[in-house]
C-alpha positions as CSV (number, residue, x, y, z in Angstrom):
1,X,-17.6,-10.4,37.0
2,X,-18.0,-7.8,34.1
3,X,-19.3,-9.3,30.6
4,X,-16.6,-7.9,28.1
5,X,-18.8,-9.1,25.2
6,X,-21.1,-5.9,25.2
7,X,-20.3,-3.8,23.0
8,X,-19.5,0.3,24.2
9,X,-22.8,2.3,24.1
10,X,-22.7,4.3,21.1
11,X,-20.6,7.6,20.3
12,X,-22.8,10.6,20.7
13,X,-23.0,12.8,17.2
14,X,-20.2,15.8,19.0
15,X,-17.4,16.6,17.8
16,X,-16.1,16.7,21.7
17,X,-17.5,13.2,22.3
18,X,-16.4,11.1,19.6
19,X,-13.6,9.6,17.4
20,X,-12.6,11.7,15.0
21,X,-10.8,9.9,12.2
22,X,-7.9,11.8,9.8
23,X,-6.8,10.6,7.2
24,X,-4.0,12.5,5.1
25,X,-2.6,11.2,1.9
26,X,0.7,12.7,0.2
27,X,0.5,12.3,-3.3
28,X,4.1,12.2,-5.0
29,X,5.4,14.7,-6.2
30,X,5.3,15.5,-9.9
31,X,9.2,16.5,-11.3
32,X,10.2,17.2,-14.8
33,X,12.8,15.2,-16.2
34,X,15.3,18.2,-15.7
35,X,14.5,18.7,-12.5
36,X,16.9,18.2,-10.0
37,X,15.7,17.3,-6.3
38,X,15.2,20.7,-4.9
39,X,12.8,20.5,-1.4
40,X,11.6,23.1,0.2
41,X,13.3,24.3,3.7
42,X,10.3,25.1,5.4
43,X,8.9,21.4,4.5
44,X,12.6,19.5,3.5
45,X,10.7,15.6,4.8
46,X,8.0,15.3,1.9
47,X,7.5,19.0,-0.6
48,X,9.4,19.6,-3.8
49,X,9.1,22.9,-4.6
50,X,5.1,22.8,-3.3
51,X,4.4,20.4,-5.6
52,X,2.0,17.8,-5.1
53,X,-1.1,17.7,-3.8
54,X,-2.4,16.1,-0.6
55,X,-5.5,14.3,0.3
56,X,-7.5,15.2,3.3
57,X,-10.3,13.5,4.6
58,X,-12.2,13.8,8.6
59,X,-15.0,11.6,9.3
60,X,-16.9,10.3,13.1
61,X,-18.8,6.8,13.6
62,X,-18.9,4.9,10.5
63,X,-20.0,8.2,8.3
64,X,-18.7,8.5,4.7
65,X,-15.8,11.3,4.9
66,X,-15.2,15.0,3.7
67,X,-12.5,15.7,1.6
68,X,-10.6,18.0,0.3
69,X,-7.6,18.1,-2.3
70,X,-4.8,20.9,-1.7
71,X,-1.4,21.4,-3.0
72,X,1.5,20.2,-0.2
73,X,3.1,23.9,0.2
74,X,-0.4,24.9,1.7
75,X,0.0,22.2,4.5
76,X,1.6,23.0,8.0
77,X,1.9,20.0,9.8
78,X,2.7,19.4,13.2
79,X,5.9,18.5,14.6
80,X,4.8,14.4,15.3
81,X,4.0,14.3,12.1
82,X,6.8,15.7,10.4
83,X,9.2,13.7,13.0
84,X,7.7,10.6,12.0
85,X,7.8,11.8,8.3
86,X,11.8,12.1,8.4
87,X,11.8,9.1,10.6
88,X,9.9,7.2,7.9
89,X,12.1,8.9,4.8
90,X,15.7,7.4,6.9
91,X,14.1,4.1,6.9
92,X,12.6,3.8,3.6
93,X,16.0,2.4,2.2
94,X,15.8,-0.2,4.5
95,X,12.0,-0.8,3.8
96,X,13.0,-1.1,0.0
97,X,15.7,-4.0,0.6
98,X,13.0,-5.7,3.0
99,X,10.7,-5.4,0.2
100,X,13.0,-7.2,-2.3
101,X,14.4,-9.8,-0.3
102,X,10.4,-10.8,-0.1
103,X,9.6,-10.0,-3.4
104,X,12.6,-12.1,-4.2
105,X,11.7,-14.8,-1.8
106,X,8.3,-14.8,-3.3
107,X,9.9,-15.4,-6.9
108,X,11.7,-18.0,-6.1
109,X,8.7,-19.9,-4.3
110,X,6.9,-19.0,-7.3
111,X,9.8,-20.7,-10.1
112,X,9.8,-23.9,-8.1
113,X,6.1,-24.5,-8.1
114,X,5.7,-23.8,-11.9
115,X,8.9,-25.7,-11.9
116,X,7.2,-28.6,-9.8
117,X,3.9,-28.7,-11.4
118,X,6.2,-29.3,-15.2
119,X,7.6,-31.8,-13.8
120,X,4.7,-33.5,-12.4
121,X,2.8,-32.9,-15.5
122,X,5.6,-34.4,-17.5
123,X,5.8,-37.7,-15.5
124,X,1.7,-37.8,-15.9
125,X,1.5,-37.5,-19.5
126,X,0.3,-40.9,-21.2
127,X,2.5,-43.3,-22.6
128,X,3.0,-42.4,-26.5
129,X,2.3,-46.5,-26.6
130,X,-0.7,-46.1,-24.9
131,X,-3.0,-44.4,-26.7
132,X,-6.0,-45.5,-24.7
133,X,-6.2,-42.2,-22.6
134,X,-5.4,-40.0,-25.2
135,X,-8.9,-37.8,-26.5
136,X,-8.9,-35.9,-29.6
137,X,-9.3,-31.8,-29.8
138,X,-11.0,-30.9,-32.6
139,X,-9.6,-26.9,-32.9
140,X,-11.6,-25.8,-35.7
């Protein structure tokens, strides 16, 4: 039997040898107010006329990561990348409605606690008759 608790030997410090993380983050785009939605053919899934800029950061092991800022029209991405980038821009509606129907959900749940706990705090407020329980606030 092999113990699966070990854990792997360490990643040696090459570039050849070890995980490379990549992050890349797109930054929206900035428009003008009388700016109609005008992409870029050569980038149609997420560039607006090159604006934007665009987040890149590489790192190995657990090392803090470079990074550099560039504008979106300087990127050339790969074709997974922008297939799963107009994959991701068909389904956003869908996302959005998902996201609502939660957020909504989450409302609701949200109105009948507060609603609950008034209630409860109603029926656990002293007797005006009984003024036993009741201790005086001095405000000022």
């Amino acid at each position: 039997m092999t113990d699966t608790s070990k854990t792997p030997p360490p990643e040696p410090y090459d570039l050849d040898k070890c995980t490379v993380k990549i992050v890349l983050l797109l930054h929206p785009c900035q428009t003008d107010a009388n700016d109609s939605d005008q992409r870029s053919p050569a980038s149609p899934v997420f560039s607006r006329r090159g604006t934007g800029d665009c987040t890149i950061a590489v790192s190995t092991h657990k090392d803090i990561p470079l990074t550099k800022i560039v504008k979106r029209s300087q990127l050339s991405l790969p074709e997974p990348i922008t297939e799963l980038l107009a994959e991701l821009k068909a389904d956003l509606p869908q996302r959005e409605f998902h996201a609502r129907v939660k957020q909504s959900k989450k409302s609701k749940t949200s109105k009948q606690k507060i609603t609950h706990t008034a209630i409860s705090a109603k029926n656990s407020q002293p007797n005006e008759s009984d003024t036993s329980n009741i201790k005086q606030v001095q405000l000022f």
